[in-house]
C-alpha positions in Angstrom: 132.2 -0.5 113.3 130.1 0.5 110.1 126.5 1.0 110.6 123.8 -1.7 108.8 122.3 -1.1 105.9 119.1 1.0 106.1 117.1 -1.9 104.8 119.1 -4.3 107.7 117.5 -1.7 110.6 114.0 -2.4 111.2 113.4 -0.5 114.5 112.9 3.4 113.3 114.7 4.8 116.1 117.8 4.1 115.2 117.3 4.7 111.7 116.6 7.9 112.6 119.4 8.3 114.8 122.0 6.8 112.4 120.5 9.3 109.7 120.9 11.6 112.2 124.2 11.2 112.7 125.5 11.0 109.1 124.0 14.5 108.7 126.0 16.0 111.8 129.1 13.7 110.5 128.2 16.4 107.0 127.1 13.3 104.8 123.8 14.0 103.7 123.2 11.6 100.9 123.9 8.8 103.5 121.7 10.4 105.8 119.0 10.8 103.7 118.8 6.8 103.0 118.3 6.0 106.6 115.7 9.0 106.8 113.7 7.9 104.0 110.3 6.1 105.0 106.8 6.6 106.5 107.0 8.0 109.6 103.4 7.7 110.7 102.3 5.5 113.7 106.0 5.9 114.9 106.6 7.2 118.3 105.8 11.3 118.4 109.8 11.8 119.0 111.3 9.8 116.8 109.0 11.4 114.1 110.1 14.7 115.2 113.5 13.7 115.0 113.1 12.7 111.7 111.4 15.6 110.4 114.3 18.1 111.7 116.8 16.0 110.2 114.7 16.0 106.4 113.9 19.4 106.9 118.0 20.4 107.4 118.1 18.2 104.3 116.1 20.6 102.6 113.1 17.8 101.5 110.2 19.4 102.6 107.3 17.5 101.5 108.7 14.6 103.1 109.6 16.2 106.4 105.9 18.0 106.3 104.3 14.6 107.3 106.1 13.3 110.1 106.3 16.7 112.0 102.9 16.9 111.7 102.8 13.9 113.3 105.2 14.8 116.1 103.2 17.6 116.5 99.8 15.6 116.9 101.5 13.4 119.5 102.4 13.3 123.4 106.2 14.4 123.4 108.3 16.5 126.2 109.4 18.7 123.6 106.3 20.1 121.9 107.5 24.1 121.3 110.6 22.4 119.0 108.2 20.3 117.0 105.8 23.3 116.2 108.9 25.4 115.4 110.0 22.7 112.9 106.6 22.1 111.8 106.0 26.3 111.0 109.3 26.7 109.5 108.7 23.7 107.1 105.4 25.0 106.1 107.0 28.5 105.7 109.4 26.9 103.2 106.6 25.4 101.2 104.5 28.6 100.4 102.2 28.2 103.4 103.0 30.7 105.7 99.4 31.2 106.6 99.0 28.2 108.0 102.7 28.5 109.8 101.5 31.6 111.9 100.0 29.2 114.6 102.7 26.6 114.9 105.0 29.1 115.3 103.3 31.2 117.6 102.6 28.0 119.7 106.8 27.2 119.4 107.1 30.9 120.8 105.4 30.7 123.6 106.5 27.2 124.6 110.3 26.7 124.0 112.7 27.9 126.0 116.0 27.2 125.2 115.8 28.9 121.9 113.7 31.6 121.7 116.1 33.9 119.2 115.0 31.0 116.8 111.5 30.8 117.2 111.0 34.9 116.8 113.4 34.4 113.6 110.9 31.8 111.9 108.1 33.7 113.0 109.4 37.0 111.4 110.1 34.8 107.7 106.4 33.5 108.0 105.3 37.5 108.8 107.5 38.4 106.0 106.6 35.6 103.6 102.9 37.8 103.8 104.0 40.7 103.6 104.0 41.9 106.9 107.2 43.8 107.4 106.6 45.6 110.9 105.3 42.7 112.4 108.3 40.8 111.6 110.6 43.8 112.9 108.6 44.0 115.8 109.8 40.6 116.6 113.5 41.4 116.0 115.2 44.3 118.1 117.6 46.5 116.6 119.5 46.5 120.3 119.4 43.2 120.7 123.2 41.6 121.3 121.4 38.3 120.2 124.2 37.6 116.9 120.8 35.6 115.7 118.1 38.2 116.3 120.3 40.8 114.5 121.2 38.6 111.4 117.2 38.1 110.8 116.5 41.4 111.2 118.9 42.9 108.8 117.5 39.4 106.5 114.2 40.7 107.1 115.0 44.4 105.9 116.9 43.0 103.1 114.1 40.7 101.8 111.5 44.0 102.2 114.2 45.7 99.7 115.9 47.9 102.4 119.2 46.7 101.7 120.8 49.9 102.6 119.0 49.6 106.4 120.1 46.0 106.1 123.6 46.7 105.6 124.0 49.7 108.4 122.6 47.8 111.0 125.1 45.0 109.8 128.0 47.4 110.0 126.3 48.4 113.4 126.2 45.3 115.5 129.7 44.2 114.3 131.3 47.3 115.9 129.1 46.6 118.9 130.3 42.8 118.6 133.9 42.6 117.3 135.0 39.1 118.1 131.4 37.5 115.7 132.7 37.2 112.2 129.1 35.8 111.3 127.8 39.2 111.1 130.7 40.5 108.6 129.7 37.6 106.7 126.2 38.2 106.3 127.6 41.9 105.4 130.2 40.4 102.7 127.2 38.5 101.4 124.5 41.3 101.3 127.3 43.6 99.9 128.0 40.7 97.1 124.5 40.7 96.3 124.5 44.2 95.4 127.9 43.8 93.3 129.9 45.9 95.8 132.9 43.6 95.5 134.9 45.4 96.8 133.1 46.1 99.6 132.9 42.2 100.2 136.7 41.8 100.3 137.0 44.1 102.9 134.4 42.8 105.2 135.9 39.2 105.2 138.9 40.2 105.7 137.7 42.0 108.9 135.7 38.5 109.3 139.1 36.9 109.2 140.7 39.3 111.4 138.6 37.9 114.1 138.8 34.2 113.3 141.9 34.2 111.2 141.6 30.0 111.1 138.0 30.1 109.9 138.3 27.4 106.7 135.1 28.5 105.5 135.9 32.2 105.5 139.0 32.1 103.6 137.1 29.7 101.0 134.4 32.6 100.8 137.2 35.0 99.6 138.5 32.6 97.4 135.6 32.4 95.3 134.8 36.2 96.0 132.9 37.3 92.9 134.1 34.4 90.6 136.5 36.4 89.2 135.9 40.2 90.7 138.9 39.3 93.2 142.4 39.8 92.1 143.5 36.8 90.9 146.6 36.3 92.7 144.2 37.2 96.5 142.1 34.2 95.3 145.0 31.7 95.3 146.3 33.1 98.2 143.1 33.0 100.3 142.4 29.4 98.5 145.9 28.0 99.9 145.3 29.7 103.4 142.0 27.6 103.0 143.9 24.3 102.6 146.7 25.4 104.8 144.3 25.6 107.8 142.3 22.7 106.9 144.8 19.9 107.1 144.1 18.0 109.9 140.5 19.2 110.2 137.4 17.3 109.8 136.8 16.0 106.4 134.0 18.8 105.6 136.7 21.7 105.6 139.1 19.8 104.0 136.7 18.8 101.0 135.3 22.7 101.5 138.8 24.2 101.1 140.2 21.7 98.4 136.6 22.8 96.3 137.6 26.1 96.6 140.8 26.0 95.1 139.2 24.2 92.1 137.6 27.0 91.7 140.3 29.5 92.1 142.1 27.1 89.3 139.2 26.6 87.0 138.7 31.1 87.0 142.7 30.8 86.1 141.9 28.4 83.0 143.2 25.4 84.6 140.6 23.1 84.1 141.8 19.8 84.5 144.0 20.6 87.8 140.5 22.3 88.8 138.9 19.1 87.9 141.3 16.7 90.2 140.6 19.0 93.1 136.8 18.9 92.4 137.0 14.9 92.3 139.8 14.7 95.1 136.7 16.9 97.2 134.1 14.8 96.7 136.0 11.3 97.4 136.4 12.9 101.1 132.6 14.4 101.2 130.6 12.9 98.3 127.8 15.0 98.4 129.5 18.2 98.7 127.1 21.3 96.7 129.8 23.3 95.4 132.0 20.4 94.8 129.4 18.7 92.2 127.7 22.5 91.4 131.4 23.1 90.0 132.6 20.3 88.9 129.1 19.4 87.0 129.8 23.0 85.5 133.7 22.4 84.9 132.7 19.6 82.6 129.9 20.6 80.8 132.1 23.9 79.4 134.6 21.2 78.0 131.8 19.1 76.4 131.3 16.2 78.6 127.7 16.6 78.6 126.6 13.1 80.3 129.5 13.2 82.9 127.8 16.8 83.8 124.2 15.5 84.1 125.4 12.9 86.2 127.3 15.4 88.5 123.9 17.3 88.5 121.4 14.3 89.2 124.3 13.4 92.2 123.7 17.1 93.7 120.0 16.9 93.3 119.6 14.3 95.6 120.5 16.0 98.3 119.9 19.2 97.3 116.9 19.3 94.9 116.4 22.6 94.2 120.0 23.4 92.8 120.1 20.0 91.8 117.2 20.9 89.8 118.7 24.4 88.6 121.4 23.3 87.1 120.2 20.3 85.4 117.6 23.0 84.0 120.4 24.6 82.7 122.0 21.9 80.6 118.3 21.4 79.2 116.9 18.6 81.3 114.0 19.4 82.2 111.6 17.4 84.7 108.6 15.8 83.3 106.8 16.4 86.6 105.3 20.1 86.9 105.0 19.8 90.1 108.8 19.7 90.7 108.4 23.3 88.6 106.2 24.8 90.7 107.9 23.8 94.4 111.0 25.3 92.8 108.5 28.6 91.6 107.4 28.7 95.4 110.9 28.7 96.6 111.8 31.7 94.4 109.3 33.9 95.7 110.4 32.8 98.9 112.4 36.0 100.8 116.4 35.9 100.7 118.9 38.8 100.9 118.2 39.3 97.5 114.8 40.3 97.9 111.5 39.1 97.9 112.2 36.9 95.2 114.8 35.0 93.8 115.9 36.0 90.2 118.2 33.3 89.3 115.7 30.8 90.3 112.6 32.8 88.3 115.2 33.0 85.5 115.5 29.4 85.7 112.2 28.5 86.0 111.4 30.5 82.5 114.2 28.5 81.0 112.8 25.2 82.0 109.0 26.5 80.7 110.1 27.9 77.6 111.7 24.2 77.0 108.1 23.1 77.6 106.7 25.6 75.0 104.9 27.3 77.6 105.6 30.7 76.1 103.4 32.4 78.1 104.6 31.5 81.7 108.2 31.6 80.6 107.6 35.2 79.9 106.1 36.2 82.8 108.6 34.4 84.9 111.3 36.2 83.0 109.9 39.7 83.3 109.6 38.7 87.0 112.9 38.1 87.6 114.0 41.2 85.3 112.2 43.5 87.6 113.7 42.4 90.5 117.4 42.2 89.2 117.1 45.9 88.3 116.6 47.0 91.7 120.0 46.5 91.8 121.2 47.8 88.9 123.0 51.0 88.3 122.5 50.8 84.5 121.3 53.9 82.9 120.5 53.9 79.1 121.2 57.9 78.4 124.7 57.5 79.8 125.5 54.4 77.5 124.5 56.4 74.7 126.4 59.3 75.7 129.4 57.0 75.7 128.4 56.0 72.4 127.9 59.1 71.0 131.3 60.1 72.2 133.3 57.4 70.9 132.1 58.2 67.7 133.0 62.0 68.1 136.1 61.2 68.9 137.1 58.5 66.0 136.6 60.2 63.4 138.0 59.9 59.7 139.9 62.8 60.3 141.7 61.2 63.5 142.5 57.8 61.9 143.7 59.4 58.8 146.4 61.1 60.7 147.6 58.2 62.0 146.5 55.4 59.3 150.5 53.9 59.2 150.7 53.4 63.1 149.9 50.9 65.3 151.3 47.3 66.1 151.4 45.7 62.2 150.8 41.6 63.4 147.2 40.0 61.9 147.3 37.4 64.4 144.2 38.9 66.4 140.9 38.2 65.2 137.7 39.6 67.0 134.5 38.5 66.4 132.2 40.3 68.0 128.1 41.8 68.0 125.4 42.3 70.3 125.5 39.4 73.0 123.3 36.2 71.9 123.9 37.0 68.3 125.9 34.2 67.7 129.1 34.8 68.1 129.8 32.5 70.0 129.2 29.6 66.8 131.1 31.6 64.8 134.4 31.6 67.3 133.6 27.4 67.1 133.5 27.3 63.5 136.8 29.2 62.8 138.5 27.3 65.8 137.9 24.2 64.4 140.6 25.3 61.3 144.0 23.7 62.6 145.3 27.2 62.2 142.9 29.1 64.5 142.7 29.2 68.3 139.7 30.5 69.8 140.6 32.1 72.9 137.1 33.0 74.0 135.9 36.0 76.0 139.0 38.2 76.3 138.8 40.9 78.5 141.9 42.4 76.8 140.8 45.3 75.2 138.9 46.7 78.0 141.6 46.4 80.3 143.5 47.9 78.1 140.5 51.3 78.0 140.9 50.8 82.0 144.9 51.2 81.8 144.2 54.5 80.3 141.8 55.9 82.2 143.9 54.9 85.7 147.2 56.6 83.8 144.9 59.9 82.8 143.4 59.6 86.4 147.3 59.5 87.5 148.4 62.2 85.7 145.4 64.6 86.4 144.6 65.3 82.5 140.9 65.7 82.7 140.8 63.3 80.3 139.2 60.1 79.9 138.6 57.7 77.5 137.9 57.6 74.3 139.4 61.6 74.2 142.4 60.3 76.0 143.1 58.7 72.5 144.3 61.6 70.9 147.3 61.8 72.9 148.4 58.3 72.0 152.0 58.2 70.3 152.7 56.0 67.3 155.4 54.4 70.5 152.3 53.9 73.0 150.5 52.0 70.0 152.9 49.7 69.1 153.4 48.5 73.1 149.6 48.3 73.4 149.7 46.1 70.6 152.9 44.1 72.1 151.4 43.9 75.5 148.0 42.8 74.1 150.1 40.1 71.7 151.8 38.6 74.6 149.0 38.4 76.7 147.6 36.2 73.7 150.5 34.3 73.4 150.4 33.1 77.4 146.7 31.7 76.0 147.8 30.6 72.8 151.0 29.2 72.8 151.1 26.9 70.1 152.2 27.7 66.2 148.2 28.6 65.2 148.3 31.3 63.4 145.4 33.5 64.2 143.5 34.0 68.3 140.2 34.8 68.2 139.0 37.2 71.4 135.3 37.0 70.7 134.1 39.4 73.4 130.5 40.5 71.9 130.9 44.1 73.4 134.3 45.0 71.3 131.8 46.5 69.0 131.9 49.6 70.8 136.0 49.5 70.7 136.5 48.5 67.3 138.0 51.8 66.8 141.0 51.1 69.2 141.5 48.1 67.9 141.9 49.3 64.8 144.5 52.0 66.0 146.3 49.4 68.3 146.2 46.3 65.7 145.3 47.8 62.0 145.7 44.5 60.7 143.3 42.8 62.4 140.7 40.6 60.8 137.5 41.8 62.4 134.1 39.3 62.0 130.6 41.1 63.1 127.8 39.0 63.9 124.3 40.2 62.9 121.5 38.6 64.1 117.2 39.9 63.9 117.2 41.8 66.7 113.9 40.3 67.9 115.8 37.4 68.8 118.5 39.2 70.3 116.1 40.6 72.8 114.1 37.9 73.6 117.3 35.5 74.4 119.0 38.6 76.6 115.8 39.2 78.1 115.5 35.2 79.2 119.3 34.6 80.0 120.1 34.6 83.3 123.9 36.2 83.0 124.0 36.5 86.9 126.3 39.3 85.6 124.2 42.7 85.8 127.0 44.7 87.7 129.2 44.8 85.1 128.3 45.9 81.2 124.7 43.5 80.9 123.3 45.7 82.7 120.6 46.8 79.3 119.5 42.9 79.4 117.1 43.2 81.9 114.2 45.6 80.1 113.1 45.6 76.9 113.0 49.1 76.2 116.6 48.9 77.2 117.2 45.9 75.2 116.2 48.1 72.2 117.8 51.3 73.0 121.1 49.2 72.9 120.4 47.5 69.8 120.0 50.8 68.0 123.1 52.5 69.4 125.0 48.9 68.3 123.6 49.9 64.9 124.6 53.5 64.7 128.3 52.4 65.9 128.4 49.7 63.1 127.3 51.9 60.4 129.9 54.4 61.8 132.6 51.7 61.9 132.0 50.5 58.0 132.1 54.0 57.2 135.7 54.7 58.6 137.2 50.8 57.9 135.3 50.0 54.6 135.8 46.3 53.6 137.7 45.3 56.3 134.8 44.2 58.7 133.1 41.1 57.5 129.7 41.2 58.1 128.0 37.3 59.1 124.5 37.5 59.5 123.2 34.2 61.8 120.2 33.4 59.9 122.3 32.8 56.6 124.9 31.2 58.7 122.8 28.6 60.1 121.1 28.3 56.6 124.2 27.5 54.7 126.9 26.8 56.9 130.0 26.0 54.9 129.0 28.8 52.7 129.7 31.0 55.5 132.5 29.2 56.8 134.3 29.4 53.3 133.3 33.3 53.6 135.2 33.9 57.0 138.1 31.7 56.4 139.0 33.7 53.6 138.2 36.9 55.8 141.1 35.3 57.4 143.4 34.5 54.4 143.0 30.5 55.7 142.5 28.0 53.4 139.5 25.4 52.9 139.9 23.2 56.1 136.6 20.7 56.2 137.1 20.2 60.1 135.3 23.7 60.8 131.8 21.9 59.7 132.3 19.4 62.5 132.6 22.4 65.3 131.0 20.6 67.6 133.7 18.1 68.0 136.0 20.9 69.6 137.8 19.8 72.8 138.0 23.5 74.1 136.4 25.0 77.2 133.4 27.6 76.3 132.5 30.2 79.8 129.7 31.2 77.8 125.6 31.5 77.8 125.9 29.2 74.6 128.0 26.3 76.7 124.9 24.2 76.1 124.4 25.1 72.0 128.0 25.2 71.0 128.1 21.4 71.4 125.0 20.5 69.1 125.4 20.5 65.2 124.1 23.8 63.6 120.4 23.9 64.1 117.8 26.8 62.9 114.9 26.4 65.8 116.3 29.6 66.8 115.6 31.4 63.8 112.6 33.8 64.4 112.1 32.5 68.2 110.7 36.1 68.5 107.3 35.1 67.3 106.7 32.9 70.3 106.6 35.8 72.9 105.6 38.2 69.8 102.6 39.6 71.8 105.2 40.6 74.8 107.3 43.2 72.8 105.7 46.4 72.6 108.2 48.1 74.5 110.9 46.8 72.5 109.4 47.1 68.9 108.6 51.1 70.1 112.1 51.8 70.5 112.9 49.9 67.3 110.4 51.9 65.4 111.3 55.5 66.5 114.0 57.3 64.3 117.4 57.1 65.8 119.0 60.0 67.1 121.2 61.8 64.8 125.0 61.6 64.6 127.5 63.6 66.4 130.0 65.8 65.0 132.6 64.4 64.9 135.1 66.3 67.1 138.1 68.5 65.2 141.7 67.2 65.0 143.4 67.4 68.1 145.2 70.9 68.7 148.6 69.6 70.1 150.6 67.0 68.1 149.9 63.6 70.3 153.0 63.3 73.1 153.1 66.6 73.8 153.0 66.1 77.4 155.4 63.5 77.5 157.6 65.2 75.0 157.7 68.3 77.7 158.6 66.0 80.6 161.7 64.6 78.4 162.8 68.2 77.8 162.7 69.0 82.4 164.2 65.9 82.6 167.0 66.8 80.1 167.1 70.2 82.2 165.8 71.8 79.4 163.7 74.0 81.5 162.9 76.6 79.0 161.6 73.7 76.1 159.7 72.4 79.0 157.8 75.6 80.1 156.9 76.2 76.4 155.9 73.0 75.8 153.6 72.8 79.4 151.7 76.0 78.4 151.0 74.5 74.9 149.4 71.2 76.3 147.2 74.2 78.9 146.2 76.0 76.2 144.5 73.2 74.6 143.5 71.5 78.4 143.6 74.0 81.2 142.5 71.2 83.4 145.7 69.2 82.7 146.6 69.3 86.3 150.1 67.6 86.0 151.0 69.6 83.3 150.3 72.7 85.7 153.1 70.7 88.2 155.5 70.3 85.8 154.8 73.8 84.6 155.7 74.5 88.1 159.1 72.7 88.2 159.9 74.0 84.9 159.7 77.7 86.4 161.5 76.8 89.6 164.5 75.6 87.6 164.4 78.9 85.6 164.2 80.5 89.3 160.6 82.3 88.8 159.7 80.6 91.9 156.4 82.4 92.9 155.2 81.6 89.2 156.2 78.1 90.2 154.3 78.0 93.3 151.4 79.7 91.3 150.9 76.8 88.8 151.7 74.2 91.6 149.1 75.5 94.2 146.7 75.1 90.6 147.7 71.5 90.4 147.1 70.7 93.5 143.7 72.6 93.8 142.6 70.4 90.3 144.2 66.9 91.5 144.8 66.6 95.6 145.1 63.4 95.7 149.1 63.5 95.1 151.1 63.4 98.0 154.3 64.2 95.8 153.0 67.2 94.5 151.8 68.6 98.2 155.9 68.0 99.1 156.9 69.8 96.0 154.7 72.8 96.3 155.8 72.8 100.2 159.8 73.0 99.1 158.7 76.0 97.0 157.5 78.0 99.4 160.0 76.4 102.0 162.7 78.6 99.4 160.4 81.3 99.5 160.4 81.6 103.2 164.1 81.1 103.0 164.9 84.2 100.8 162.4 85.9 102.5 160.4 86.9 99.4 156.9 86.1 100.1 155.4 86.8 96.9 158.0 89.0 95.6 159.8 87.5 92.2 163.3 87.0 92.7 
C-alpha cells in the first residue's frame, strides 16, 4: 500500500517515520519531502527523530533546530539527542559550542559509546586539538569504529603515513573487517598511491568477496589509473553479485559500469546505464554526479544542470559543486560560505578540502570577487601540495636532457626515417593555453577528427623505458633514442597509427591528439611521424598561470603537478619556452605557431592559417565550432561550447597584485642551454644486431659486436649476458661466467639469467675446472 502524500499526513509522527523509512529504504529525495517542516512544539522524540534523519541527509541548518529542540525536551533517550545535536553543530563550523553536547552524549549513552568518543574527537579536531582527540581513540582498541577515527583523526592532522600504518595494523589484527582495508584503499587514493589502492580492495574483497560496493570501488579505482580491462571486470562482478539484491546495489553496481564505459569512450552505453540506475534509485549521487558530467562533455548543457539541480537536493553540497562547475553560480552567499565551512571541515585529505576551496574560488571569481577567489585558490594549492611529489629542478633536468639528446646532429642522421603518413596532427602548448579551441576549430572541417587528449605518445616513452628497464641498458629515455632503428620507427609510427585508427575510424583525413604536454616530446614525434603537421598554442603566460593556478585538475599525481605554486607555474613556463625555441630551431617552418589572443581576435583568420598548416581547404563549418557533437574530457568542457569570446584576454590583471612570485621567475634570465650531446658512438641496433648474430650461432660476430655496445655502455647489463653466452658457445666458459656474474650483479632482477649463470658453473663443476680456462 503506497504511503499518502506528505501534505495528506497531518500528524508529525508519522511523517517523520515514513521519511524515516524512505531514507533506510535508500530514497532520500522521498524522504526528505516527508522530513521537511517546523519541528518546534512537536513532541521532544519525534523532533529528535527528525533531526537524525535530516542530519543523515546531510541538511544541517534544518536538522539544527529540531535537535535542539529534542534536546530542550523530556525524552528517554537524551545522550542520542545531544550526540546528534554536537555532531550537527560540528558539521556547521561550530565545534565550540559542540564540546558540551557531546560531552553530555558521552557520558549518558550507552549503547554507543565508540560513536560518541568519535564525534567528540572531530569536534576536538575541528579546533585544533589533536591529542585530545587521540586521547579519546585507542590505538589497541579492537573497536573497527574507534580505529577508523583514529587513523581519520591522524589523517586530518596531516599524519597520513601514521594514518595508513595503524590502518595496515588493525586489519592484520582483524582479518575478516574489509571496512578497514577500505578506509586504507581510500587514504592510499588520496595520496595517488593507486596502486597501493588496488591491492588493498582486493584484500577487502578477499574477505567479503560478494561485497557490491567493494567491487564498484575498484571499478572506478582512479578513474582511469586501473587497467582498463580490471575495471570491466570488477564492474561486471559488481552487477553479477547484485542481481537479486536490494535496489541500492543494483543501481550502485549498474552506475559503476557507466563509469567503467564512459573512461572506455562509450558514452551513450555509459549514459543508458546512468539513466537505467537512477530509474531504480532516483536520487543516486554518483548516478546524477556522472551522468550530469557525461552530458555536459557532449554539450547538452541544460540536460546537465538539470542532473545537477536533481543531485543538489539531496545532496547540496556536491549538488552545489558541480553546478559551480558548469558556471551556475548561487545568488545567495550564504550558500558560498556553508559550502566554505564545509571545506575547512577535516577529511582524510586533511584539514581542508581542496576540491571544494578550488570550487569555492571558481564560484567567487564568477562573482568578480578577485580577492577571495585568490585566497581561496592559494588555500587549496597549499594543501594539494602536501601531497605532491612534484619537484621543479628534476623537470628541468628532464628538460634540459631532452634537448641534449635531440640535437641537430641526431636528427640529421636520421632525417629520411620514420613512419611517412601525415595523418597525425598534434596541437599542443602549456595547459590552459587554448588548445583545446583550436582542436574544436579544426574538428569542425569534415576532414578532421579531433581525438582529444591522447595519451599515445607517452605510452609510447613508457614502452621504452619498461623495454630498457628489461633489457638492463642503463638507459632511459630520451638517451634510449639513439638506439632506435629506422625498423623500430616505422612500427612506433604503425602502432601509434592503428591505435588512432580504433578512435577514428571514419575516411577523415587528419586525428588531432591535442595533449598540451607533447611539447616536451615534439622531438619523438618528429622521429616517429616526420610528416606530421604540428600546431603550438601560445598564450600570455600571465593568463596561463592564473587559470592553472585556479583549476582544480584533481590530477596532481600525474604531470600537473607545477599547477599548484606560482613560482612553479613560472619555472614551467620558461622551460616550455626554451624547449620551443629549441624545437623551431631543429624543425624550422614546420611548427605553426597560433597565438590565442590573435585567435580570439580574428578567428577565421586563424582558422584559414591552420587549415592550410594542414593542406585542407576553406571549410566555413570550423567558425561554428561550437556546434560540434563530440565529447571534450577537458578543463575547457564548459568554454568549448560558447562562441569565441575575448573576456579571457588579459584575465591576469584581476589578481595582478597576487603574482610576485610568478613575475620573479619570469623576469630572471633563463638558464643557459645544454650541449647538445655528441653523435652516438655505436650505429643504432647494435645490440640487437649482436643478438641476431648468437642466434644465427655466429658466436664470434656476437662477442665482437657485445664488447662494442660495452665500450660505449659498460652498464649495459644484458649485453654483459649475452656477452656471456657468446663466450660459452666459443667454449671460454670462465670468461662466460665472468661477464654473466657482471650481469647479474648490474640487473638481479632476472630469474633467466640467475639459471644461465648457474648452467655455467654447473659445466664448470663438471669438468672440474674451477676457474681454470678450458
Amino acid at each position: 500500500m503506497a504511503l499518502p502524500d506528505p501534505e495528506e499526513l497531518l500528524d508529525n509522527e508519522q511523517r517523520v517515520w515514513a521519511g524515516a523509512t524512505w531514507l533506510r529504504l535508500g530514497d532520500p529525495q522521498k524522504a526528505f519531502r516527508y522530513l521537511q517542516g517546523d519541528w518546534l512544539g512537536v513532541p521532544a522524540h519525534v523532533a529528535g527523530i527528525a533531526g537524525a534523519s535530516l542530519l543523515a541527509l546531510g541538511c544541517l541548518d534544518a536538522a539544527l533546530p529540531a535537535l535542539e529542540w529534542a534536546v530542550a525536551g523530556e525524552t528517554s533517550d537524551p545522550g542520542a539527542h545531544r550526540l546528534n545535536l554536537g555532531r550537527t553543530l560540528t558539521l556547521l563550523g561550530r565545534a565550540d559550542e559542540a564540546l558540551e553536547p557531546l560531552r553530555e552524549a558521552l557520558r549518558l549513552v550507552t549503547h554507543d559509546q565508540s560513536l560518541a568518543r568519535r564525534s567528540l574527537a572531530e569536534a576536538l579536531l575541528a579546533l585544533g586539538q589533536i591529542e585530545e582527540a587521540l586521547d579519546l581513540l585507542p590505538e589497541a582498541s579492537d573497536d573497527v569504529t574507534t580505529l577508523m577515527a583514529r587513523a581519520f583523526t591522524l589523517a586530518s592532522a596531516a599524519r597520513h603515513d601514521d594514518a595508513a600504518a595503524l590502518l595496515r595494523d588493525a586489519s592484520t589484527r582483524l582479518p575478516h573487517e574489509p571496512q578497514l582495508l577500505r578506509t586504507a584503499a581510500e587514504l592510499a587514493q588520496l595520496r595517488g598511491r593507486f596502486a597501493e589502492a588496488e591491492l588493498l580492495l582486493r584484500q577487502a574483497l578477499e574477505a567479503d568477496p560478494t561485497n557490491v560496493a567493494l567491487w564498484a570501488s575498484l571499478a572506478q579505482l582512479g578513474q582511469g589509473a586501473l587497467n582498463p580491462a580490471t575495471a570491466r571486470e570488477a564492474a561486471d562482478r559488481a552487477l553479477e553479485l547484485a542481481v537479486g539484491k536490494d535496489s541500492y546495489s543494483w543501481a550502485l553496481a549498474l552506475s559503476a559500469h557507466a563509469h567503467v564505459l564512459a573512461d572506455g569512450g562509450n558514452g551513450a552505453a555509459a549514459e543508458a546505464a546512468w539513466r537505467e540506475s537512477l530509474a531504480v534509485s532516483p536520487s543516486l549521487a554518483p548516478a546524477l554526479a556522472g551522468l550530469g558530467h557525461g552530458l555536459l562533455q557532449q554539450g547538452r548543457l541544460e540536460e546537465a544542470l538539470d542532473c545537477f539541480r536533481q543531485l543538489r537536493a539531496t545532496a547540496p553540497l556536491q549538488g552545489w559543486s558541480q553546478l559551480i562547475h558548469a558556471r551556475e553560480v548561487p545568488d545567495d552567499p550564504a550558500v558560498l560560505e556553508q559550502m566554505e565551512c564545509r571545506a575547512r571541515q577535516p577529511s582524510l585529505e586533511g584539514r581542508v578540502r581542496s576540491g571544494l576551496l578550488f570550487t569555492l574560488a571558481a564560484a567567487w571569481d564568477r562573482k568578480k570577487e578577485y580577492g577571495r577567489a585568490f585566497a581561496l585558490a592559494q588555500e587549496a594549492n597549499e594543501a594539494s601540495k602536501l601531497h605532491l611529489h612534484y619537484s621543479p629542478p628534476a623537470h628541468r633536468e628532464r628538460v634540459e636532457e631532452v634537448m641534449a639528446v635531440f640535437s641537430e646532429s641526431l636528427l640529421a642522421s636520421r632525417s629520411d626515417w620514420g613512419h611517412p603518413s601525415r595523418r597525425p596532427v598534434f596541437v599542443l602548448g602549456m595547459p590552459r593555453s587554448g588548445t583545446t579551441l583550436v582542436e574544436q576549430i579544426l574538428g569542425s572541417h569534415s576532414q578532421v577528427h579531433g581525438a582529444g587528449e591522447l595519451s599515445q605518445v607517452g605510452e609510447l616513452i613508457q614502452r621504452m623505458i619498461a623495454w630498457e628497464l628489461h633489457l638492463g641498458s642503463g638507459l632511459s629515455y630520451p638517451a634510449c633514442v639513439a638506439d632506435l632503428t629506422a625498423a623500430d620507427l616505422q612500427r612506433h609510427g604503425q602502432h601509434l597509427l592503428d591505435g588512432l585508427s580504433a578512435l577514428a575510424p571514419g575516411p577523415e583525413r587528419h586525428v588531432i591528439d591535442k595533449l598540451p604536454h607533447n611539447f616536451e616530446h615534439i622531438g619523438l614525434i618528429k622521429l616517429v611521424f616526420p610528416n606530421a603537421a604540428i600546431l603550438h598554442v601560445r598564450r600570455d603566460p600571465r593568463d596561463i598561470a592564473i587559470s592553472n593556478y585556479i583549476t582544480d585538475y584533481a590530477a596532481k599525481f600525474g604531470g600537473m603537478g607545477f599547477a599548484y605554486d606560482l613560482g612553479w607555474i613560472g619555472e614551467q613556463l620558461v622551460d616550455h619556452d626554451r624547449l620551443m625555441t629549441h624545437w623551431h630551431r631543429l624543425f624550422p617552418g614546420q611548427i605553426l605557431e597560433v597565438p590565442y589572443e590573435d585567435l580570439v581576435d580574428d578567428t577565421e583568420a586563424w582558422a584559414r592559417r591552420m587549415l592550410e598548416h594542414l593542406g585542407l581547404a576553406w571549410d566555413p563549418a570550423v567558425l561554428e565550432f561550437q556546434s560540434l557533437e563530440r565529447s571534450v574530457k577537458t578543463a575547457s568542457v564548459w568554454q568549448v561550447r560558447q562562441p569565441v569570446y575575448t573576456s579571457s584576454k588579459a584575465r591576469w590583471r584581476r589578481y595582478a597584485d597576487h603574482l610576485a612570485a610568478l613575475d620573479a621567475v619570469l623576469a630572471a634570465s633563463p638558464p643557459a642551454d645544454p650541449d647538445p650531446l655528441p653523435p652516438p658512438e655505436l650505429p643504432p641496433g647494435q645490440f640487437a644486431a649482436g643478438m641476431e648474430a648468437l642466434q644465427a650461432g655466429r658466436a664470434d660476430l656476437a662477442r665482437q659486436q657485445f664488447a662494442c655496445v660495452l665500450v660505449a655502455n659498460p652498464r649495459h647489463a644484458a649485453a654483459h649476458h649475452f656477452l656471456g653466452a657468446a663466450l660459452a658457445q666459443l667454449g671460454n666458459l670462465p670468461a662466460a661466467r665472468e661477464a654473466m656474474q657482471r650481469s647479474v650483479q648490474l640487473h638481479p632482477r632476472q630469474p633467466s639469467w640467475q639459471g644461465n649463470l648457474a648452467a655455467i658453473q654447473a659445466a664448470l663443476d663438471r669438468a672440474g675446472s674451477g676457474n681454470r680456462q678450458p
